[in-house]
N, C-alpha and C positions, 0 to 999 in steps of 0.2 A: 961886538961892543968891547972896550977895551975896560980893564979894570979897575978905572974913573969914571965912566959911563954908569947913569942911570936910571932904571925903569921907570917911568911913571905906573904904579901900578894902578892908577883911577884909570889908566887906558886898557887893564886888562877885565875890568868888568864887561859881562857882555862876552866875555871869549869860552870855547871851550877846554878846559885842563888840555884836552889831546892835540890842540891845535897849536900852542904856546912854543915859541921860539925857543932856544937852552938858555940862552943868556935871560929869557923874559920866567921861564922855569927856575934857573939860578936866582933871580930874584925877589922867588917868592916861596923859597926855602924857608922853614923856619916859621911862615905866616900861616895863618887859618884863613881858610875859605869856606864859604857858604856856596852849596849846591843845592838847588828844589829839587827833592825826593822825588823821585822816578815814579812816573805812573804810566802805565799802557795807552791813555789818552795823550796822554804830552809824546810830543819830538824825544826820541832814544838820546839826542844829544843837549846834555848838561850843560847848562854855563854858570861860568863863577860870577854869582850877584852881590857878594861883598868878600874884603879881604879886611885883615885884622891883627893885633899880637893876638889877640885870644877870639875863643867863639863867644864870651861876654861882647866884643867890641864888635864884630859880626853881626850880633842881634841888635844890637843897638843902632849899626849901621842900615837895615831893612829896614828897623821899625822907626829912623827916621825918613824913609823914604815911603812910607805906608803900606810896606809888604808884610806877609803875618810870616812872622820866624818860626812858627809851630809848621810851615810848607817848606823847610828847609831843613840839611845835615850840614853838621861843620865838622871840618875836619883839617889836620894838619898836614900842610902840603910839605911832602919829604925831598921835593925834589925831581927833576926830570930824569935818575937814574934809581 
């Protein structure tokens, strides 16, 4: 993607942090992401279920979609390096 190109990041919900193109990683530098907190029961592999400037927008982003943010970690994504 050339440096006018850009992510839709509503298409990286659903993905996992490790799976993420550079360019689609470069994009979401800087943003918070929500991760559901790891449990032995769930699949070892994480997906980002909201992106945000902050983890306020984050939550607010689950809990309009009816997931409880209390089953999620937010964190700020630094980057694919």
């Amino acid at each position: 993607m050339g440096p006018n190109s850009r992510v839709d990041l509503d298409r990286l919900i659903g993905r996992a942090p490790e799976s993420l193109r550079v360019a689609e990683a470069e994009a979401l530098r800087g943003k918070w992401i929500a991760l559901e907190i790891y449990s032995p029961e769930r699949l070892p592999l994480r997906r980002i279920e909201a992106i945000g400037d902050s983890a306020e927008e984050c939550i607010r982003q689950l809990a309009g979609r009816g997931l409880d943010p209390r089953r999620y970690e937010y964190i700020p994504f630094l980057g694919p390096f």
